[in-house]
N, C-alpha and C positions, 0 to 999 in steps of 0.2 A: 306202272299203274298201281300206285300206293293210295291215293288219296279216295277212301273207298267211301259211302253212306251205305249202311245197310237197315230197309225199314223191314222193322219185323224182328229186329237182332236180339228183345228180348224172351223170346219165346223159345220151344224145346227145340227145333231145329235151330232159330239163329244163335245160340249161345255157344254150339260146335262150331257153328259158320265163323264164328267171329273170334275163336281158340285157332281155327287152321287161317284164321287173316293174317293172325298176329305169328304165329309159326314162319308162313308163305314170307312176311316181311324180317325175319328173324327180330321182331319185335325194335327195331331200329328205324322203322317208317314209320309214315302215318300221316293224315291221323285217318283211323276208322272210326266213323259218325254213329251211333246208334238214336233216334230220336223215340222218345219216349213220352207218354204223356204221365207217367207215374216215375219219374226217376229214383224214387229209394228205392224201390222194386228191383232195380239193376244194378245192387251190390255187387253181386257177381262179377261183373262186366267192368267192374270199375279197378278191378285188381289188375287187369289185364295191361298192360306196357300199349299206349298207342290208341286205344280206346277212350272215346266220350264219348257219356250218353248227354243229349240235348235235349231239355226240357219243351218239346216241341210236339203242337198237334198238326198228323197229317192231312186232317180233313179242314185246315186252311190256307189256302190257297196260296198268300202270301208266304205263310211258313214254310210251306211246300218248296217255293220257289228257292229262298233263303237257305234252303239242306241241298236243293240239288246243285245249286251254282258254283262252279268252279273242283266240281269231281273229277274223278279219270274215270268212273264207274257205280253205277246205283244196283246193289242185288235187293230185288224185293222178296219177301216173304211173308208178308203182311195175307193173315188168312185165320177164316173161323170156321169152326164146324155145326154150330146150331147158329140160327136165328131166322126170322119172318125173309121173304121173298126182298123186300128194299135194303134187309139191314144185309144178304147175302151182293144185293146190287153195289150196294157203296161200296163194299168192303172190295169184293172180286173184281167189278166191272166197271164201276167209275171210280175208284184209285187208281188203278193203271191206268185209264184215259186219262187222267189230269197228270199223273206222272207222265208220260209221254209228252203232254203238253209242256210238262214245265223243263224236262231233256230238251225239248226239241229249241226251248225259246232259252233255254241256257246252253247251249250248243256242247249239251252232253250227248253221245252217240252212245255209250257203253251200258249195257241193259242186261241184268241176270237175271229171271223171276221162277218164282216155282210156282206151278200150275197143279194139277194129278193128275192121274191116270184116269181115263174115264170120261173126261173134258169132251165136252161135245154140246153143239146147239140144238142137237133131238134129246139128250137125254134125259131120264126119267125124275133128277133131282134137281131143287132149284140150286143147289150145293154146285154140280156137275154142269148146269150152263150158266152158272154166273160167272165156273174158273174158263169154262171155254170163251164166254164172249171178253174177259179180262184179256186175254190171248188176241184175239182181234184187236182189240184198241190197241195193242204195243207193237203188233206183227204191221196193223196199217200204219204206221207210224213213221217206217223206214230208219230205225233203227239200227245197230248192231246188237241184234237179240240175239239172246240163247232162252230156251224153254225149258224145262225141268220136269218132268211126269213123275213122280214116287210115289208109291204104292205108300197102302199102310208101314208107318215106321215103327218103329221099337228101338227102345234104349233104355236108359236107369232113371228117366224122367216122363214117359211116354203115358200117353191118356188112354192105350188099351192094354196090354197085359197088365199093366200093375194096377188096374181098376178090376178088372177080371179078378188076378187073384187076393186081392182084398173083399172082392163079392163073395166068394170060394173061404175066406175066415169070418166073413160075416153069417153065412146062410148056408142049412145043410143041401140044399138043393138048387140048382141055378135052372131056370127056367129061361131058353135063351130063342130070339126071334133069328131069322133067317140064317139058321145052323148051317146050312151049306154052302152060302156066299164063299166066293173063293177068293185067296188073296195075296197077295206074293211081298210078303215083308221083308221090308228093306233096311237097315242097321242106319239111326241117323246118321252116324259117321260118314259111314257111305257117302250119302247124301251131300253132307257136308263138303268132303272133300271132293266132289264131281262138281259142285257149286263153285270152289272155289279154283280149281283146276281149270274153270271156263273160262275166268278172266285173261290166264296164260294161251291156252290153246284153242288159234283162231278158228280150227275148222270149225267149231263148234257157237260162230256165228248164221245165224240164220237156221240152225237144227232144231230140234224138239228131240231132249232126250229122255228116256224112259227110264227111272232109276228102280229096278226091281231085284228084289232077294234072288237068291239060289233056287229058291221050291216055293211049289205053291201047297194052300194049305185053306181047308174051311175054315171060318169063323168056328164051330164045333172043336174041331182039333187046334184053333189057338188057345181058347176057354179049356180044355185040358190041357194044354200044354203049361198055360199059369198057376191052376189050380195043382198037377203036381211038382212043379218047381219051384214052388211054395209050399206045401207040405201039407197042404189041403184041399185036395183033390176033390171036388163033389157029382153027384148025377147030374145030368146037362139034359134036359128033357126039351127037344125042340118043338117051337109053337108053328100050331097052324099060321097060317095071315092072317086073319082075322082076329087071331087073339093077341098076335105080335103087332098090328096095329093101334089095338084098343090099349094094350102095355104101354105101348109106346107113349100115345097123345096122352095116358095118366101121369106118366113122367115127366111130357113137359111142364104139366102144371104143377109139378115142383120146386120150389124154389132153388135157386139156381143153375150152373149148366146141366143139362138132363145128362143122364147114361146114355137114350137113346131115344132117338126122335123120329115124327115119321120120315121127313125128309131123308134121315137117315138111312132108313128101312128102302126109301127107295133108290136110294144110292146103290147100295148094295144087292138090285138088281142086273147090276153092270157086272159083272167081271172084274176085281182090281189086280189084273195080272197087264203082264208086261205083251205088248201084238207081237213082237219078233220081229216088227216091220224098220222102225225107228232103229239111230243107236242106242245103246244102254253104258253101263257103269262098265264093260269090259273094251270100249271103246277106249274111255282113259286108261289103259289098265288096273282098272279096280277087281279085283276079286270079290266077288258080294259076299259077305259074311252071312254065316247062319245064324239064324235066330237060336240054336239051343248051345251056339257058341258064346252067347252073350248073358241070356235070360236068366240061363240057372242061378249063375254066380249073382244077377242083381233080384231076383224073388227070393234065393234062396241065404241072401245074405241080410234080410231084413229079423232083429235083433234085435232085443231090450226096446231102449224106448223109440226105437227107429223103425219099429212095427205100424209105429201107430200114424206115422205120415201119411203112408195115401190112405188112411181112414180120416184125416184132417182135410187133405185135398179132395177127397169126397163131400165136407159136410162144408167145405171155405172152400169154392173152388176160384 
């Protein structure tokens, strides 16, 4: 099962995903598809032995059809964290239903997707029932599914600690909404490699697995956790609701992706820890890495002019 498409491949998890493909086939298979609708943007990817990216939009139909035909396997990863209630539907919940569709009418059975933790059709973010109902359209499907749950990730490219402590050199005081959300960070790698480990190991059709760190941890305690492994550490004064609301919806009306949103805000009503019901990463034999096994060396390694990147991904995101 070489013949891989992964959509999503150019984003912070798929770029790992698509490093342990090419390892998994010792770079001698192939080919792994990545479709893209910006392909300079996946310079990256193109270094990689067995890797194409294809200049291709997922949101047509035809095109759709054209990537999934003739796979051994489609991993989806395709997912956003801000936008309006339709742009969370297309993306979460009717991608996967027309991926299904066009598996089902190219007699591909092999299906990997990442959902998160939290997924549910009561819950409180439109964030959190668009990845649940995405999950229904593949699960009805009759598929050879495997499901994915990860908690907040972190890595050397990640959109919260290294936003955190660039907030922490920018401002003496970080003023921070829903300080005690709890959450069980998980090492992209991790991730990665339990992603990629599903396509070998069959039990893990038809599962839903839970990919969570070692320990849990407030939002609070990640935001000092950045700020001192970064070397600027600042006061973290958590907001009532109402003021972390009102934060909130002023940042979205910022030009482009917000820090934080409300949907956000009410994401993080949920718990992003792992139930202990489900399997997890020690199923494969993964050992979940800790987060201060990783973070220090990549906060505390930002130098000369390489300070100033995620203050660039901050203001170009």
């Amino acid at each position: 099962m070489f013949n891989i498409l992964v959509l999503g491949g150019t984003g912070f998890l798929g770029r790992d995903v698509c490093e342990k493909l090419v390892e998994r086939s010792g770079g001698g298979e192939g080919p792994i598809t990545v479709p893209s609708r910006h392909p300079s943007r996946a310079g990256d990817l193109l270094t990689l032995p067995t890797v194409e990216v294809d200049g291709a939009d997922l949101y047509d139909d035809a095109q759709l059809a054209r990537l999934v035909a003739g796979r051994d396997a489609v991993i989806n990863l395709v997912g956003i964290l801000h936008g309006s209630e339709a742009e969370f539907q297309r993306v979460h919940a009717e991608l996967p239903a027309r991926l299904a569709r066009a598996c089902a009418k190219a007699g591909v059975r092999r299906v990997v997707h990442v959902s998160a933790l939290g997924a549910a059709a009561g819950a409180p973010s439109k964030y959190l029932r668009s990845k649940a109902a995405g999950e229904v359209a593949l699960r009805s499907a009759g598929l050879d599914l495997t499901l994915l749950r990860p908690s907040v990730m972190f890595g050397e490219h990640d959109h919260l600690m290294n936003r955190f402590a660039t907030l922490q050199r920018m401002f003496p005081v970080l003023p921070l909404a829903c300080a005690d959300a709890r959450f069980q960070p998980v090492w992209v790698e991790d991730v990665a490699d339990a992603i990629v480990r599903s396509l070998d190991e069959h039990w893990t059709i038809g599962q839903t697995i839970e990919c969570a760190g070692p320990a849990v941890a407030t939002l609070k305690q990640l935001v000092q956790m950045a700020g001192s492994w970064s070397g600027h550490r600042r006061a973290v004064i958590p907001l009532p609701d109402a003021l972390a609301r009102l934060q909130a919806a002023m940042l979205e009306l910022l030009p482009g992706e917000p820090l934080m949103s409300r949907d956000n805000l009410d994401s993080m009503k949920v718990p992003n820890v792992a139930s202990g019901s489900l399997p997890g990463l020690a199923r494969f034999d993964i050992t979940p890495t800790a987060i201060d096994a990783v973070m220090p060396g990549v906060l505390g390694g930002l130098r000369g002019a390489a300070r100033l990147d995620p203050m660039r991904a901050l203001a170009h995101p």
